[in-house]
N, C-alpha and C positions, 0 to 999 in steps of 0.2 A: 504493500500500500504506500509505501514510501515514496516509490519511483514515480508512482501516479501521484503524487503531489506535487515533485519536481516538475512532474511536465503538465499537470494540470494550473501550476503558478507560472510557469514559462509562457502558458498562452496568455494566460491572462494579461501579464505584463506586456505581452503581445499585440493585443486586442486589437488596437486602434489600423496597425501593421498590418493584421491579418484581414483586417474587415477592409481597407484599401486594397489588399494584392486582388482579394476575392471580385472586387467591384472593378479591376483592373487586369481581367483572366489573361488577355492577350499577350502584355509584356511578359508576365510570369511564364505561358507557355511558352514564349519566343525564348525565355532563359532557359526551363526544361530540355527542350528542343536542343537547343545549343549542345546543353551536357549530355545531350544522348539518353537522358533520361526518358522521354518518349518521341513516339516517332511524329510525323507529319501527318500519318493516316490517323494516328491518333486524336490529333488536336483538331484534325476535322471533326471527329466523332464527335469529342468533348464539346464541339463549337456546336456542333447538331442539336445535342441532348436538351430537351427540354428540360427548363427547371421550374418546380410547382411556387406559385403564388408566397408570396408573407401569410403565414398565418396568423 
């Protein structure tokens, strides 16, 4: 339970970072991309996928 508090406090202190990458998907996958992390067909996909409403 530990580790998940490290990383559960890490986003947090995170938040504001993460809620900008998220609203900012493109840069972030053009950096993924970069690192080989995912591919091109991917990021179409991810660009496809529908995402559900604010609840």
């Amino acid at each position: 339970a530990e580790g998940k508090q490290t990383v559960k406090a890490r986003l947090l202190s995170s938040q504001m970072l993460l809620v900008d990458a998220l609203y900012n998907l493109s840069p972030l996958l053009d950096c993924v991309i970069s690192e080989g992390l995912v591919s091109r067909e991917n990021r179409y996909e991810i660009e496809a996928e529908r995402t559900p409403p604010n609840k």
